[in-house]
N, C-alpha and C positions, 0 to 999 in steps of 0.2 A: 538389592536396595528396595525396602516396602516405604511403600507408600501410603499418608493415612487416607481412611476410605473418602471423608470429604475435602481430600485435596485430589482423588482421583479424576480423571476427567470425562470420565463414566458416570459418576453421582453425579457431577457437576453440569453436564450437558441433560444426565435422566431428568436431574432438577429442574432447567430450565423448562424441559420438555412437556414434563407434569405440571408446573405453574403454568404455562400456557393452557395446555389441555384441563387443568382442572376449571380456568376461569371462562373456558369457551364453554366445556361443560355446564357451570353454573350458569350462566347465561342461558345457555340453551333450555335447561332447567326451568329455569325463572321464566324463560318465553312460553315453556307446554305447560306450568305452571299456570300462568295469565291466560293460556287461551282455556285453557280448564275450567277458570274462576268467570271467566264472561261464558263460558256454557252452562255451567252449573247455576250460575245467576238468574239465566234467561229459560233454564229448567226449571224453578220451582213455581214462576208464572203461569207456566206451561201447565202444569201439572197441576195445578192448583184449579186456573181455567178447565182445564179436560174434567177433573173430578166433579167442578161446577157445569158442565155442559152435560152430564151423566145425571145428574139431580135434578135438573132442571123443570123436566115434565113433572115428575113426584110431587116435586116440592108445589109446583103452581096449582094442582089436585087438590091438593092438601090444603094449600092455602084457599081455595077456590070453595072446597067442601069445610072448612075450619075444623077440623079434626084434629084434637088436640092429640089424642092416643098414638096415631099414626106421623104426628109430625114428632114426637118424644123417640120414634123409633127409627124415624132418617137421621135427627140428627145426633141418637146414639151411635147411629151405623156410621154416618161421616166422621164423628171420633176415630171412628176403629184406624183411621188415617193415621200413620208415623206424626206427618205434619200438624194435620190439623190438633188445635190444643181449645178449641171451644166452636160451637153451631149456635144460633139463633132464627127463629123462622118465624115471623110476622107476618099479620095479613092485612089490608091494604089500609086498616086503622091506626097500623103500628099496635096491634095486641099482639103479645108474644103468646105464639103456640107451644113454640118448647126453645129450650135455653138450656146446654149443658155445658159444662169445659171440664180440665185437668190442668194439672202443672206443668209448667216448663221442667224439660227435661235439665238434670243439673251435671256437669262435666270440668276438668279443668280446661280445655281446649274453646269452652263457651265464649268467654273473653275473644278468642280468636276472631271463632266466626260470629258472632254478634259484628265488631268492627269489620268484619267484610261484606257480610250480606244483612246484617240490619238484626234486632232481636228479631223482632216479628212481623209479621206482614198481615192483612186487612182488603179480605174481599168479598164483596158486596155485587149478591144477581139481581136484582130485579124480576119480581114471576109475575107472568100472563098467559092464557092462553093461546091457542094456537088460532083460533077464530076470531080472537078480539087481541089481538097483539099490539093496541095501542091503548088498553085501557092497563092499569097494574093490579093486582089485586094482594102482591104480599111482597117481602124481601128476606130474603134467604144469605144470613154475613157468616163469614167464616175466619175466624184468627188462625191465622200459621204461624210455628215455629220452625225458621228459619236453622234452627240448629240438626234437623233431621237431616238435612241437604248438605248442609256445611263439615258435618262431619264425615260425610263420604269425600267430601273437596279434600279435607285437613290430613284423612289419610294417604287417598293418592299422591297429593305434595309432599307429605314425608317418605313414599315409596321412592317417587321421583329421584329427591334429593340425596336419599342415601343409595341406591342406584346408581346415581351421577359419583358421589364418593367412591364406592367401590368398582366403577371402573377407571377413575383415575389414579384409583392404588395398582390396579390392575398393569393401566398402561406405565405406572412409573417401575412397576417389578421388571417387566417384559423390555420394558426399553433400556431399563439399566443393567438389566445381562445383555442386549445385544451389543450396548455402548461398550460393554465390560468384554465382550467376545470380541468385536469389531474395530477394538482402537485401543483400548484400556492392556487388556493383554498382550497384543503384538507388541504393544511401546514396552511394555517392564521388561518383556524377552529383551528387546533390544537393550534397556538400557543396564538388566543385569550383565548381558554381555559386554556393554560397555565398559560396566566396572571390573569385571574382572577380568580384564585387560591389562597386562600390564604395560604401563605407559614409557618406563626405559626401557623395553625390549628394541632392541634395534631391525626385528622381522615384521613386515605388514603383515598379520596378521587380520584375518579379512572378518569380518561381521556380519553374520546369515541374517539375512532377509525373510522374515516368517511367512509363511506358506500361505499364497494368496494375496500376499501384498507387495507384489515384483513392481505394481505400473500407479502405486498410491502415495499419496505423503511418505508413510513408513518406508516404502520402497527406497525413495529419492532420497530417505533424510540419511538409510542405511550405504546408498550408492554415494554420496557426498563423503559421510564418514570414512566409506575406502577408501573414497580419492586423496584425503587429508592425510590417514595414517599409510597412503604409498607416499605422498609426499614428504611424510616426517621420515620413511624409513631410508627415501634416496637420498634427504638433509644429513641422517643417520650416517650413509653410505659413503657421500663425499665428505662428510667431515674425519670418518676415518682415514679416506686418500689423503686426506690432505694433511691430516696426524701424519701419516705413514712417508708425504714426499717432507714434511719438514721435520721428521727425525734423518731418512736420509738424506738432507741437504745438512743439518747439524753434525752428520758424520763427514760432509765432502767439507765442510769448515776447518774439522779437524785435521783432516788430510792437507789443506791448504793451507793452515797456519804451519804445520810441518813443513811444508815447501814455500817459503816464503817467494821465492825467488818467480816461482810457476805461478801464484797467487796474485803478484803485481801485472806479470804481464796479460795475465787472462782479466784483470778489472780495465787494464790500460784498454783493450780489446772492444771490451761491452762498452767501456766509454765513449770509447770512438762510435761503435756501433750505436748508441745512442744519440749519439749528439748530431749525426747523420738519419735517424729517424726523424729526431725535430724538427730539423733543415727540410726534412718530406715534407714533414707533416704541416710547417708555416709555408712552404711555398704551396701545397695544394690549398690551405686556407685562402691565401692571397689570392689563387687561380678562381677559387670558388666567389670572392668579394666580387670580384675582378667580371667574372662570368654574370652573377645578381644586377651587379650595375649594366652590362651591356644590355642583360635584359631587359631591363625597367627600362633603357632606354630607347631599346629596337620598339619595345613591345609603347613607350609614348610616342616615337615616331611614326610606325605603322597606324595605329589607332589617331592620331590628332591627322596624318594628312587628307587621309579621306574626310573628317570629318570638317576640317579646315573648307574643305569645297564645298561638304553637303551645305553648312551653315552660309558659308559666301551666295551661293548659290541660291537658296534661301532669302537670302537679306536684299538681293537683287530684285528678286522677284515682285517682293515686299512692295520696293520702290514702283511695280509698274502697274499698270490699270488694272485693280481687280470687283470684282461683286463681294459685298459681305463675306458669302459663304466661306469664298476662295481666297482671301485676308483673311478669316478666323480658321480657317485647315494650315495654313500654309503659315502662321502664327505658330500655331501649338506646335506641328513639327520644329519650327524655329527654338523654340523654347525647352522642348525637347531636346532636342540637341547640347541648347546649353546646359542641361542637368546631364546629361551624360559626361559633356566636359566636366561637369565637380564633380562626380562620380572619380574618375580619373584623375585629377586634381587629387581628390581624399588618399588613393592610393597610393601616389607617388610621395605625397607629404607623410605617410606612415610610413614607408622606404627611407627617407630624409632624416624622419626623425629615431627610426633605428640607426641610422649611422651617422646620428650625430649632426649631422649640414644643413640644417634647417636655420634658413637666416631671417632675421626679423627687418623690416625696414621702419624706421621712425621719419616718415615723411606729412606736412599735413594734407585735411582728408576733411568731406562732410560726412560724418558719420550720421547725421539726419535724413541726409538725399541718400545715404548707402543701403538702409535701413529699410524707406520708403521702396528706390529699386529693386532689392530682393526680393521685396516681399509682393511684388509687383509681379515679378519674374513667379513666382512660386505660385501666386493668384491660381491659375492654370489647373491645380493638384489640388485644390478644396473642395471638398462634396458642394455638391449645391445649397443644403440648408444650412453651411456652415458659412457665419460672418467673420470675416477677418479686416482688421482692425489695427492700424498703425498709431501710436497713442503717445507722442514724443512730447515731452516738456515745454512747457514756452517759452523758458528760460536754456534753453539746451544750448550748447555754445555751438556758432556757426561752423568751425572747423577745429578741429584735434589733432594733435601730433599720434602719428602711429603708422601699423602696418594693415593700409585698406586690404588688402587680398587678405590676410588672415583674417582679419573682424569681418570679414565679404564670408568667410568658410563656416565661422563660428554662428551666422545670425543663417544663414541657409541653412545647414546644418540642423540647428534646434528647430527652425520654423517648419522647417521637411518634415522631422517626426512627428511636431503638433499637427501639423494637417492630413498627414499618414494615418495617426490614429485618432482621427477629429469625426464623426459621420454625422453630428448635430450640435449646435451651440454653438460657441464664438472660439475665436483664434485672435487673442491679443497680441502684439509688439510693441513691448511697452520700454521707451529709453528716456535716461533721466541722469543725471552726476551729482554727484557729493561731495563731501571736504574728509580726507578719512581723521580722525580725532588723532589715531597714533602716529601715522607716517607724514602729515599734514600732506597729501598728496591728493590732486585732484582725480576721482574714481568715477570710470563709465559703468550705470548698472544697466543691463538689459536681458529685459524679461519676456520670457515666451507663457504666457499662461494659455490654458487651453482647458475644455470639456469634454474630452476624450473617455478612452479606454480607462487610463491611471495605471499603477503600477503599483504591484505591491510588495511592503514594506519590506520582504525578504529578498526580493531581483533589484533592489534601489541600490545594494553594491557592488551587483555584478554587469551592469550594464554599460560602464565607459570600461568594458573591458574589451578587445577588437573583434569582431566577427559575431559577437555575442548578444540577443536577445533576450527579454524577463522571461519568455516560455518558448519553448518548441512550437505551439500554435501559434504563436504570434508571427513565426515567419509563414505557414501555411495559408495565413487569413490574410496578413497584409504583405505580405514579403520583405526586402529590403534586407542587404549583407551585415550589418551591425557593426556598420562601421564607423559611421556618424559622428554618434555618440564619445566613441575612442578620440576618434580625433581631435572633437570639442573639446574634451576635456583638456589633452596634450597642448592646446594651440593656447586655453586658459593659463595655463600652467607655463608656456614658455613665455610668456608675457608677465609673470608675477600674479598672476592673478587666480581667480578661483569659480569653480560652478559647482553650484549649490543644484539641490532638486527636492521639493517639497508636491507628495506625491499620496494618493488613497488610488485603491483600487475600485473602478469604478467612478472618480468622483472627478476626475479630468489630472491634469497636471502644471509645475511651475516650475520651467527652470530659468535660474538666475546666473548669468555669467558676470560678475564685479572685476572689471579692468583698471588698471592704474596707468590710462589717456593723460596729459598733460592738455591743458588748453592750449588752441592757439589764436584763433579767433572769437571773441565770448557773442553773443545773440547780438541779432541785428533786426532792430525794429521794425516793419514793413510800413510803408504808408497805409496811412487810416483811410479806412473804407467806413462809410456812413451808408447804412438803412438798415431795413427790416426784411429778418428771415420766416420762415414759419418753418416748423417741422415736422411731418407725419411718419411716426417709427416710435415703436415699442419704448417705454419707458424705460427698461433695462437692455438697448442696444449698444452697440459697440458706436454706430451711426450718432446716435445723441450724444454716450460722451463723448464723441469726438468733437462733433459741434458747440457744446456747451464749452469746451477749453481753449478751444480756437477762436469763436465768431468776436467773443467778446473781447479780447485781446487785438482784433481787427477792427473796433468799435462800433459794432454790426448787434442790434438789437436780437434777443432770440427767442422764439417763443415755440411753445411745442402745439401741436395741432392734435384734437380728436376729429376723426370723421365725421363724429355725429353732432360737435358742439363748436363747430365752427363759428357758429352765429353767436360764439358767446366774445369772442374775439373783437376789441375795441379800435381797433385800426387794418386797414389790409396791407399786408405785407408786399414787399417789393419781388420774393420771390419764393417759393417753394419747392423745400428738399424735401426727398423722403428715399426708401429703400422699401416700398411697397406698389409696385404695379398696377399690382387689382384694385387700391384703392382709387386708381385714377381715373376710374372712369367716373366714380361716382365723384369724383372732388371737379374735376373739368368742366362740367355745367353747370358749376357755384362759381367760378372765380376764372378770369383768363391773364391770371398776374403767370411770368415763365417759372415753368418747374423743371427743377434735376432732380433728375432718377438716378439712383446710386444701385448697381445691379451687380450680380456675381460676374465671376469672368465669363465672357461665350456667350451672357445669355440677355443681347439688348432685345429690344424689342423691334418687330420686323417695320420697314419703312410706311406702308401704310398705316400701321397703329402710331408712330411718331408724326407723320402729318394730320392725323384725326385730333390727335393731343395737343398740337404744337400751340404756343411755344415747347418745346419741349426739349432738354437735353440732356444726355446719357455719361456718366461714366463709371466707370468699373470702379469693384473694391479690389485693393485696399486705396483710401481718395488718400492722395499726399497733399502735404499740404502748400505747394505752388503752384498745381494743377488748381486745385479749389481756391487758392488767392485769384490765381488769375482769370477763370471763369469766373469768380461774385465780381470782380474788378469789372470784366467785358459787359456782364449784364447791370450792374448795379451803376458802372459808368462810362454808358459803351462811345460815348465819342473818345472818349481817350485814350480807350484800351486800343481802340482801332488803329488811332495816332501812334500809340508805342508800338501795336504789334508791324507797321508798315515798316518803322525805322528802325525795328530789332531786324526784318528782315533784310532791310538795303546793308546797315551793318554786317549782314552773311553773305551775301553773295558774293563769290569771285574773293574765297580769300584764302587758297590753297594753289592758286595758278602755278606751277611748279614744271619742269621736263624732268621725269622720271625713268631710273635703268629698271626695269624689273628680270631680276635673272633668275629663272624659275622652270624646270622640266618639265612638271606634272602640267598636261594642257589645263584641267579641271580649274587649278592654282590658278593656274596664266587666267582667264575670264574670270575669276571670281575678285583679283588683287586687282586688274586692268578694268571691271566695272565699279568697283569702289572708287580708284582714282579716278577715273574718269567724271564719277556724277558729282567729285569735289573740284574739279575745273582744272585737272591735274595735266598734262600731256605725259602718255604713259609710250615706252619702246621695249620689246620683252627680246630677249636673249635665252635660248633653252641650254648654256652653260656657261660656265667662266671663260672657255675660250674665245665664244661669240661675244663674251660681253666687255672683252679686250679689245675686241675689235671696235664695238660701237664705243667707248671712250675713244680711241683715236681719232673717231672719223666726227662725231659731235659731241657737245656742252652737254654737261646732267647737272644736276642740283640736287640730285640724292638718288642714291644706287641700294636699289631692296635685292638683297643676294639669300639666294636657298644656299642650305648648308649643304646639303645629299645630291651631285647629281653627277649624272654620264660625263665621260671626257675628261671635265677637268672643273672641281667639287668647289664648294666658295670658301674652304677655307687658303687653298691655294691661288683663286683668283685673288682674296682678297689680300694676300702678302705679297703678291706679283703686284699690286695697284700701289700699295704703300713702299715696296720698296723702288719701283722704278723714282718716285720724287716728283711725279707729275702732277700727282693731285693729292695734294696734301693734308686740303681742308673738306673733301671731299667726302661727307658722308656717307656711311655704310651699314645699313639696316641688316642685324641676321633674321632670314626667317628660316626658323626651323624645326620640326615638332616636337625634338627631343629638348623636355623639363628637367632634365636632371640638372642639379645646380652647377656638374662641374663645365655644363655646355657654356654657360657663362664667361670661365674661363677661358675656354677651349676657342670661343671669337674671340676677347677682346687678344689674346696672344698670337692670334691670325690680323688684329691691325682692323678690326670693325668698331665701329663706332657704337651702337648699341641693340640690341636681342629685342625681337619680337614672336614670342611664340606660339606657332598654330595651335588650334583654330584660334583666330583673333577677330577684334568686333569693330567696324568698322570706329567706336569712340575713341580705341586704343591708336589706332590708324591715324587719326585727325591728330591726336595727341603731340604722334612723334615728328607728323610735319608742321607743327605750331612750332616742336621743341629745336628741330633741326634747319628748318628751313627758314623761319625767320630770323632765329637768333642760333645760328652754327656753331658749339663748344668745338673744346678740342679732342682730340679722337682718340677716346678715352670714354669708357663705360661707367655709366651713372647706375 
């Protein structure tokens, strides 16, 4: 197979090789050129001065003695110069003793140098003696032609230049045989070999690798090529076995339609034989379902008990006298923990929703407080420079029909990644509802925007796919299983609904999850607060919109504050916000109206710089907005705030008084469940199994019985059907606590005669919940 010469890849690489090299050449050229043309320039000066520094005494004799004979013969003699093209020599009257010249010399290359070095040049000595060197007594001028000098320039540059040519003919001959030896030829070897190959031959026939090129491209592309033509030739191979076993099974047909009789019963045979394969092979599927679920479930139990304590243990702490440092350590552990729980959480709902059992509940819900608390919980996981920003409608309705823990998965979920790959800028949470035009249904939209990384346009649809990331460094740099995302999507989706993702590389990210929420509560107007705010924070903060949408809705005046123009401000304000620190030193000896500082998480400011400030008070981003009602409230109208917060708290105390069974193995459990109830005014008696906890019903009164599912002796789902069936305690509620999530554990109590599931690790909100639900007002015993 020839190839034509400029589609070879020999001319075509020589080519590139020699345009390179010619233009470097040229260049280089053009550079010895130019330093050529500034020495040759600064030569004829040179030269012209020497020949004038040689005349010099002569001529000042001459003029000194006014001899006109003798001056006719220097400056004949000066002629005799290539350059010079006229002499003149005056004595100190200006009489000219002698004056000669000649013609410029004529060429076609004059034009050249004329425009480089000038036609002619003009130099004038001055003569005196050597005794009276300040008096003059004549001048000695001389005209150059600048073409003497220029055309030694003009030939050197065309030596140069054609030089430079001929060796970049040179280098493209030399390069393009070695291209043609070194790549050009091995390839055609191989590829006449290629062709004359014949391609139905059913034998690999192997393809020689050209001598010297075993470990190179040609090498690898030769070694590839055998491996394809062994592989066609075993395709070759088995296709003939396999001709060969279905003519002779075409021959066992014929033998079998002859015997009809032998023919039935050998199919009756494989039938059977078959239909006892299925029977395997569905019960080992079942065994396999069967074995998956055990394990999701061992593998939530294990994993939630311990963690059920770490967190208990944790929250207790919380409650007891600590320093700053040791509340903000003993926080983030806390909080940690709870992201481990969604972590787990995500997993088991991706188990669920492969098998289908994934249940929705439509219960109502603030999806405003739910929104504000995640992202409050999430705080924790924001770079420092990054602001995050809760940005809910004013209009947003108080409470929605839905299922909180899913929209709890879906808003963590998105808000995670935004601050995962957030390292500068803002982190918005923006919720808001609509009328949908087609389905007339009321629609929750909620949006995560953010200034991150971004994503681009090619990974935007591969990422709600499970375990999956936009690049392989992305797990390297930020980590994180790529699970997230899957799930959000799926959780969008089992809800009717949809997530959107508007996305640059680079330029941060928007994802939109639109829910079809039914109302159930529409907005509820808070009481009007009167005065005046001021605010010190960036023009484009998260901090001001947030104020600008809120304060005035609370009918709280707002004004923005520059550091530097505060004095231009017509009234003083009752109180000052800002999310700038530093600038408070300098604002604090202008004004001692009280300021809140809105600061990242972890990072208040230490107790001596708060009493140097004070008034001064602190809270974290993201501000929700009944923390910030009720702080302008305390400050802007503090007798009454004081007055509500005294009788919000008489209204709390002492109102879980309850005698509780706790039946619970795990010691860890036992103090972590037994100090919750207890700091709710609870009287707690623990039992470490069903059997003991048979005992403590006969001997005294409970008002709710917290029974573990898993323990020694005698396990709770058999306490709990020994308690139901004796008839003794009827109404007697029955808490399951137990760490296995799988949905069928649900069933698994209520058909054991429990009243309702509470699964570890649990928060003591969940806790309060069920003795509000159960203790004051006891259903019947029967799972909600």
């Amino acid at each position: 197979m020839d190839i034509a010469f400029t589609n070879r890849l020999s001319y075509k690489q020589a080519r590139l090789t020699v345009l390179v090299g010619f233009i470097l050449g040229t260049v280089l050229s053009l550079l010895q050129i130019t330093l050529d043309y500034a020495s040759e320039d600064a030569s004829i000066d040179r030269e012209i001065h020497s020949l004038l520094e040689i005349s010099h005494n002569t001529a000042s004799r001459i003029a000194y003695n006014i001899d006109a004979e003798l001056a006719q013969e220097l400056t004949l003699g000066l002629l005799q110069s290539p350059a010079v093209v006229s002499a003149r020599l005056t004595d100190n009257n200006n009489m000219v003793l002698s004056s000669v010249e000649r013609p410029f010399a004529q060429s076609p290359y004059r034009v050249i140098s004329d425009f480089l070095f000038g036609e002619s040049r003009q130099f004038e000595d001055p003569l005196h003696l050597d005794h009276m060197p300040n008096e003059s007594i004549g001048t000695l001028r001389l005209n150059v032609d600048t073409f003497a000098f220029g055309s030694h320039f003009l030939q050197r540059a065309e030596i140069t230049l054609i030089t430079g040519f001929v060796r970049s003919l040179a280098l493209a001959g030399i390069m393009m045989l070695l291209f043609y030896i070194t790549l050009t030829k091995p390839l055609v070897r191989v590829i006449r070999s290629l062709s004359n190959r014949d391609p139905s031959s059913p034998t690999a026939n192997k393809v020689h690798c050209p001598a010297h090129h075993e470990n190179d491209e040609i090498g690898v592309l030769v070694k590839v090529a055998n491996r394809q033509f062994e592989s066609v030739a075993t395709e070759f191979a088995r296709r003939r076995d396999a001709e060969d076993r279905l003519t002779a099974h075409l021959n066992e047909l014929e033998d079998i339609v002859s015997a009809r009789t032998t023919e039935l019963k050998a199919s009756n045979a494989r039938l059977s034989q078959s239909n006892e394969e299925l029977q395997i092979a569905r019960s080992t599927a079942l065994d396999m379902a069967n074995a998956r679920s055990a394990f999701l479930a061992n593998m939530s139990h294990e994993i939630r008990t311990p963690l059920n304590g770490l967190l208990g243990m944790l929250a207790l702490s919380l409650d007891g006298p600590l320093n700053a440092e040791q509340r903000q350590q003993l926080s983030i552990a806390h909080d940690s923990g709870k992201v481990l729980v969604e972590l787990l959480n995500d997993i088991l709902d991706m188990s669920k929703f492969d098998a289908g059992q994934l249940e929705m509940e439509h219960i109502p819900f603030d999806l405003g407080m739910l929104v504000e608390d995640t992202a409050n919980l999430l705080s924790q996981n924001a770079a420092p420079s990054v602001e995050l920003t809760c940005l809910i409608a004013p209009d947003f309705p108080t409470q929605i029909i839905g299922d909180p823990t899913r929209v709890r998965q879906i808003v963590s979920n998105l808000l995670s990644n935004a601050l995962k790959f957030t390292r500068f800028g803002r982190v918005d949470v923006r919720l808001s509802h609509y009328l949908d035009a087609d389905t007339q249904e009321n629609k929750v939209r909620i949006e995560v925007c953010d200034t991150g990384i971004g994503i681009a346009q090619e990974a935007q649809a591969r990422i709600f796919q499970p375990f999956t990331q936009a690049e392989a460094a992305i797990t390297r740099q930020f980590g994180g299983t790529g699970l997230g995302l899957a799930l959000t999507h799926n959780l969008c989706e089992a809800m009717s609904g949809h997530l959107s993702i508007h996305s640059q590389s680079g330029l941060g990210s928007r994802f939109c999850a639109d829910l079809p929420l039914p109302i159930h509560l529409t907005a509820v107007a808070l009481p009007t607060l009167r005065g005046r705010v001021a605010v010190v924070s960036t023009s484009g903060s998260g901090l001001m919109e947030l104020l600008g949408s809120l304060l005035p809705a609370w009918g709280i005046d707002v004004q923005r504050w520059d550091v530097d123009d505060r004095a231009a401000s017509t009234a003083e304000p009752e109180l000052l916000i800002t999310d700038c620190p530093e600038c408070l030193f300098g604002l604090r000896p202008a004004t001692h109206i009280p300021i809140l500082l809105v600061t990242a998480y972890g990072n208040f400011m230490p107790s001596e710089q708060v009493s140097a400030l004070a008034p001064l008070q602190q809270q974290a981003r993201p501000l929700a907005r009944n923390a910030l009602y009720q702080t302008l409230r305390r400050i802007l109208h503090q007798e009454q705030a004081v007055a509500d917060d005294l009788l919000l708290a008489n209204e709390l105390s002492g109102s879980h008084s309850a005698r509780i069974l706790l039946v619970e193995d795990n010691p860890v459990n036992q103090l972590v469940a037994k100090g919750m109830l207890s700091k709710l005014g609870c009287e707690v008696v623990v039992s470490s199994h069903g059997g003991e906890a048979l005992e403590q019903l006969e001997r005294h009164t409970f008002d709710l019985v917290l029974m573990d599912c898993n323990m020694p002796v005698m396990d709770g789902y058999e306490a709990s059907r020994r308690i139901r069936q004796s008839g003794r305690w009827p109404e007697l509620p029955i808490i399951a606590l137990t760490a296995n999530a799988m949905p069928e554990e649900r069933e698994r109590c209520r058909a054991a005669g429990m009243s309702d599931y509470l699964a570890k690790p649990f928060r003591r909100t969940e806790l309060v919940s069920l003795l509000d639900q159960w203790i004051v007002r006891p259903p019947p015993d029967t799972l909600t």
